[in-house]
N, C-alpha and C positions, 0 to 999 in steps of 0.2 A: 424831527418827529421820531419818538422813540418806536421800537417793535414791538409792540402789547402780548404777541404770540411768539414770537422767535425765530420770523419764517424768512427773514429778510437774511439772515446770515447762514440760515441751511444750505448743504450743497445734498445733492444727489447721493447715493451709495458710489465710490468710487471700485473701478477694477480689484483692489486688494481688498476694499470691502465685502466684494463678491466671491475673492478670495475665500475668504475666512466662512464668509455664509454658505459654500460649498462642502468647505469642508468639515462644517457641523452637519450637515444633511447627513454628509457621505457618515460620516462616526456614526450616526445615529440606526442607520439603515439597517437593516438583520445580516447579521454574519452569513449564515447561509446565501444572502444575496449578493453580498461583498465576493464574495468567493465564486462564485459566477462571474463574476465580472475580471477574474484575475486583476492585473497590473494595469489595469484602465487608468487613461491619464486626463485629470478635467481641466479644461482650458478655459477661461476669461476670456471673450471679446465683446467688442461694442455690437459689431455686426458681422452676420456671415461674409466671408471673400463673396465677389463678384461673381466670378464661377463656380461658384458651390450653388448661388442663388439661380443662378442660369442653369446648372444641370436638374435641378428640381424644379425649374418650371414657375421661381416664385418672381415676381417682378417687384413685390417689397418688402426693404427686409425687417421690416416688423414684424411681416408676416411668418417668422422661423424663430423660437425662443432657443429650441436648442436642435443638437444632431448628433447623433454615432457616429463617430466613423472606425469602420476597422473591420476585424473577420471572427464571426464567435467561436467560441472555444471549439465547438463540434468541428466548424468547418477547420481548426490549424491543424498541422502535420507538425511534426518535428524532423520534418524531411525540407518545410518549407523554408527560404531562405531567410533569413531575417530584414525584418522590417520596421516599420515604425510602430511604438507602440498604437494601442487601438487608445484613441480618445473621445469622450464627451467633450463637445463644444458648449455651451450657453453663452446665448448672447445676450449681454446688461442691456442693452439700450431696449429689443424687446420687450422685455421681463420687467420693466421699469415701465413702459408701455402699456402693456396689459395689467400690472398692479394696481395703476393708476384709477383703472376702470373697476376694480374689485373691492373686496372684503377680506381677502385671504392677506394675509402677513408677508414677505418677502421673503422669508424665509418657508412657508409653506408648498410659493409656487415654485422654487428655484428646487423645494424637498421632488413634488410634482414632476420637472421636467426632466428632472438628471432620472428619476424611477424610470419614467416613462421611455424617454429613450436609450435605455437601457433594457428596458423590460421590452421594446417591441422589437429592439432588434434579435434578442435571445429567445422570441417566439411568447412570451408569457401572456396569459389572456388579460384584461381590462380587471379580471376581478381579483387575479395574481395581484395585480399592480396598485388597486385598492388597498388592499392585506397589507401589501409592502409598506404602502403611504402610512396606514395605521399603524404599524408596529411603530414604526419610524416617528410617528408623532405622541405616542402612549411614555 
């Protein structure tokens, strides 16, 4: 029996696909925002580690698309010692997850999540973070 739509031989987005869709958000994003963010490094995974999901309290990890981790510009010193750079996590299997359930493009929500966690850890309000999404999408 042949495949009338073509869904029998689709695969999922894979890691480097999310790759590359990360790194059209990030291009796209307002300079002024890029720059906030210095040397922020975005990571691919399927799921948060076990203890990252344990220190936040979540018990599944669906329930976490992405996270910050690191110290924002306010708080470095250049007295402090070197460390690992600050990274965005996103996790594909999530986001793959919750697309499923939507209207939004794959590329809209992963624009959405990297904003988002980024913009809440550098203090920016929900409406900051709107503006961002828009420029980033215009």
């Amino acid at each position: 029996m042949q495949d009338q739509n073509g869904w029998r031989d689709a695969l999922a987005p894979s890691l480097a696909d999310f790759e590359s869709l990360a790194a059209t958000a990030w291009n796209r994003l307002p300079a002024h925002f890029r720059q906030v963010c210095g040397d922020v490094v975005i990571r691919i995974e399927d799921f948060a580690a076990e203890d990252v999901l344990d220190s936040l309290d979540i018990e599944d990890p669906f329930d976490l698309m992405g996270l910050y981790q690191g110290v924002s510009l306010a708080q470095k010193s250049v007295l402090d010692p070197p460390r690992e750079p600050d990274m965005v996590f996103l996790y594909r299997r999530a986001i793959l997850d919750y697309w499923t359930d939507g209207e939004d493009t794959l590329g809209e929500i992963i624009t959405h999540v990297l904003v988002h966690e980024i913009g809440h850890h550098f203090g920016f309000s929900d409406e900051d973070m709107e503006d961002i999404e828009a420029e980033a999408a215009a």
